[in-house]
C-alpha positions in Angstrom: -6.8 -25.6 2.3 -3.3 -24.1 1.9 -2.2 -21.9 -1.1 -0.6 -24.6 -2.8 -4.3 -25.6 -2.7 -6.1 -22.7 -4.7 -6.0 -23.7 -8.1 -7.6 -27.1 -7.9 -9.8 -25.6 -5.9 -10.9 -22.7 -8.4 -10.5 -25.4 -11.3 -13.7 -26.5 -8.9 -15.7 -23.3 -8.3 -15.2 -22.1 -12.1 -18.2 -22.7 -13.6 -20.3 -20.9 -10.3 -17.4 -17.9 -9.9 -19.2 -15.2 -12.1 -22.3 -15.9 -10.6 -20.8 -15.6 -7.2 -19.1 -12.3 -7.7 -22.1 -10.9 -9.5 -23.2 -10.7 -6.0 -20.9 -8.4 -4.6 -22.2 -5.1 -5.1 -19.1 -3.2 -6.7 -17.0 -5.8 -7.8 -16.5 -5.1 -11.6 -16.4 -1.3 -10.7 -13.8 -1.4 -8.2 -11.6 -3.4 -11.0 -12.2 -1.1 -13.4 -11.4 1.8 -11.1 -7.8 -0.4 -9.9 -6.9 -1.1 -13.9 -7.2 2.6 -14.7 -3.9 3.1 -12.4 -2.3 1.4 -16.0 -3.6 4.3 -18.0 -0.2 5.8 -19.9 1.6 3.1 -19.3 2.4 1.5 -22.5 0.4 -1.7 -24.3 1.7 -4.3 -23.3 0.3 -6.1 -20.0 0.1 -8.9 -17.7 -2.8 -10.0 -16.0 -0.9 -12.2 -13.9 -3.8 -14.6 -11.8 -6.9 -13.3 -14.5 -9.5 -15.6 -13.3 -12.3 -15.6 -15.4 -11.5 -12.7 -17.2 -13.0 -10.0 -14.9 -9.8 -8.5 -14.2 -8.3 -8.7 -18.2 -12.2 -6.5 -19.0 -10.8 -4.5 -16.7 -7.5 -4.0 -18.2 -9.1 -3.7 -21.8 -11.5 -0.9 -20.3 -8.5 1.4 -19.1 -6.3 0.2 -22.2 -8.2 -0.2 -25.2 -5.7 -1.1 -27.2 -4.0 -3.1 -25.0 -1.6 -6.1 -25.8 -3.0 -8.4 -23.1 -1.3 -11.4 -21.9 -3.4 -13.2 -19.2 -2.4 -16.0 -16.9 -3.7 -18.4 -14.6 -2.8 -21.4 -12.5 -6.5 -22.7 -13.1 -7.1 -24.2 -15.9 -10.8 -24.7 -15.1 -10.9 -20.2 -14.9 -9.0 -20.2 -17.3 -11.3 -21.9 -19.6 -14.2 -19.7 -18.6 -12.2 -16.8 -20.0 -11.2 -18.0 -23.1 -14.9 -18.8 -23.9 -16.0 -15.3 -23.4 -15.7 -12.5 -26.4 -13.1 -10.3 -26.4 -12.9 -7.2 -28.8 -8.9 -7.9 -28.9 -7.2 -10.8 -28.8 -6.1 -11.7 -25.7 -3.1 -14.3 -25.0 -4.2 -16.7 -22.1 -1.3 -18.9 -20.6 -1.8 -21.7 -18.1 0.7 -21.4 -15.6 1.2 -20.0 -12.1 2.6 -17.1 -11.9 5.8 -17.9 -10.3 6.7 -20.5 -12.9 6.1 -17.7 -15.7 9.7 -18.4 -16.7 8.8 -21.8 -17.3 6.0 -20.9 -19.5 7.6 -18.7 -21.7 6.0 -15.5 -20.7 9.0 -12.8 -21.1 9.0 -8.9 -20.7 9.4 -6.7 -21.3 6.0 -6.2 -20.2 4.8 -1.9 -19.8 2.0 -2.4 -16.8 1.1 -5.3 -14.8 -2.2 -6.0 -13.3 -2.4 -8.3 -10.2 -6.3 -8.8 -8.8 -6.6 -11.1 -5.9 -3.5 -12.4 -6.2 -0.8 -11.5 -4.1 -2.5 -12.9 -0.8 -2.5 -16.3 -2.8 1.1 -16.3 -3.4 3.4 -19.3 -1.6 6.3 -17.2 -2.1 4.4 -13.1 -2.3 8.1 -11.3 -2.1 9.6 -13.9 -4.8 6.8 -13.4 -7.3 6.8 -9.5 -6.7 10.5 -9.7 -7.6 10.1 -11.6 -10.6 7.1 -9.1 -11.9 9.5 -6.1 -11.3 12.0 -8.2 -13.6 9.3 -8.5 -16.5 8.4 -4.6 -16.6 10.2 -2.3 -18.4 12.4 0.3 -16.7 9.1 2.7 -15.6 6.6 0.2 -15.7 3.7 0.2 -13.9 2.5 -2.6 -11.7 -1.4 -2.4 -9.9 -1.9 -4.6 -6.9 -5.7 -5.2 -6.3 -6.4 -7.0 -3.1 -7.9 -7.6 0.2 -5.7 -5.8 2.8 -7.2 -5.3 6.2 -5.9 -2.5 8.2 -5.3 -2.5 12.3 -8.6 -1.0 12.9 -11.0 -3.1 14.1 -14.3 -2.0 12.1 -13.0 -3.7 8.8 -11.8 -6.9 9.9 -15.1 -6.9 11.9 -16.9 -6.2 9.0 -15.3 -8.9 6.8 -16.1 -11.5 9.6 -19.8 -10.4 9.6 -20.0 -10.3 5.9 -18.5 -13.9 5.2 -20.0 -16.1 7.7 -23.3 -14.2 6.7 -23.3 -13.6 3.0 -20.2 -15.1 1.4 -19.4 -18.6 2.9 -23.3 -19.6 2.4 -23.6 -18.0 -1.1 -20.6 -20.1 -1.6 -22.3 -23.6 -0.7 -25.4 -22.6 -2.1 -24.5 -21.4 -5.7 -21.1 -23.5 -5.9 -22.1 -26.5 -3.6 -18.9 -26.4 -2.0 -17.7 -23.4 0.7 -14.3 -24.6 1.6 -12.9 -22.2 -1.2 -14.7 -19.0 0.6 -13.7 -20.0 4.2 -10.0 -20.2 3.0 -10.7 -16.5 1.5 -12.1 -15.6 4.8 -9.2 -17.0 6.9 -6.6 -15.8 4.0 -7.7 -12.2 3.8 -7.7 -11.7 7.7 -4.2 -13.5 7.7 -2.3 -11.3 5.3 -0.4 -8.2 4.9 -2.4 -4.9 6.1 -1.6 -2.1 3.2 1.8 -1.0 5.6 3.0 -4.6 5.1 1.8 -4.5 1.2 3.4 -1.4 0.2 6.3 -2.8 1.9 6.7 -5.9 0.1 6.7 -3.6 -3.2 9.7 -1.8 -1.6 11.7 -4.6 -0.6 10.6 -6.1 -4.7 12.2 -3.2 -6.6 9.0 -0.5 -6.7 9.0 3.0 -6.3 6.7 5.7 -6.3 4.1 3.5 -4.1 0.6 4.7 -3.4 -2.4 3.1 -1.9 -6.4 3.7 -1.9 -9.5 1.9 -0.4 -12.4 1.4 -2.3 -16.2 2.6 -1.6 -19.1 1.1 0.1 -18.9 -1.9 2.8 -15.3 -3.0 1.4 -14.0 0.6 2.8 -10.5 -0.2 4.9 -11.0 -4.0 3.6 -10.0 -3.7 -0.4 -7.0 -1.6 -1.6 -5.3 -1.1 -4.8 -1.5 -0.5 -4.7 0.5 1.2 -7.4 3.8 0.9 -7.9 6.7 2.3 -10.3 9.6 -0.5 -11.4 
């Protein structure tokens, strides 16, 4: 599976994903805890790759009154989203986000929210550079991802944890696991949080900052926060 691959392949898994995620011990916290980095920002926000809508709760938990415009390149995710309740209304678009252009979604947006995205990206410096061009001068961008660093514990750890827990549930809840080794091989192929925080430098961001989460995903999930 290559990243060109991932929609069609969540279009797939959709209907299993919350079930699946409601696994991992943390999951909707650690969200919660990256969307708060949006606090003060202003109303108006992206969730640019929102899934099934875990990430946009997230968003409307730190920014209740949030103006939230959530995209996806699934429409099969995106479908599960739209069929839950919302206490706002919430604007879903189906569209990758590096054709946003293409489906009308203009800025200027005040905060944007990225969960599990980045590391999907074809083109991850192209699509950070056209997110700096949709906030506002000051905006706020949070970058929620798996980011393994050089030691050797995490990336162990992540090994351990797929082949034992993940890639199974995967095949036994979703009957298919090729979506959850390609997380596997993605997450232990991509940027550690140097090469992240990098990216956002060469994209236009300033005022970068990065944290690690709690409990087994210590050193393996970060959220990155960055100033246009």
């Amino acid at each position: 599976m290559t990243r060109r691959d991932v929609p069609a392949a969540f279009d797939r898994a959709a209907t299993a994903y919350d079930r699946l995620v409601g696994l991992n011990p943390g999951y909707h916290a650690h969200l919660r805890a990256a969307a708060r980095g949006l606090a003060g920002a202003g109303p108006r926000v992206l969730d640019a790759g929102c899934g099934t809508g875990a990430s946009t709760a997230a968003v409307l938990a730190a920014v209740p009154d949030a103006d939230v415009v959530a995209v996806d390149g699934s429409a099969g995710m995106l479908a599960v989203a739209k069929d839950k309740a919302w206490h706002r209304p919430v604007e879903f678009v189906h569209s990758r986000v590096e054709d946003l252009a293409t489906a009308g979604v203009t800025g200027p947006f005040d905060g944007v929210f990225a969960a599990y995205l980045v590391r999907n990206l074809p083109d991850p410096d192209r699509t950070l550079t056209a997110l700096r061009g949709l906030l506002r001068p000051g905006g706020v961008l949070v970058v929620h991802d798996y980011s393994l660093g050089d030691h050797p514990v995490p990336r162990w750890v992540w090994t351990a944890v797929c082949w034992s827990v993940i890639i199974p549930s995967g095949r036994l809840v979703a009957g298919d696991a090729s979506l959850y080794r390609y997380l596997w091989r993605s997450v232990r192929n991509f940027d550690d949080p140097a090469g992240v925080l990098a990216r956002l430098r060469r994209a236009g961001f300033g005022d970068l900052r990065c944290g690690t989460v709690r409990g087994w995903q210590r050193g393996i999930v970060h959220t990155f926060r960055a100033v246009a």
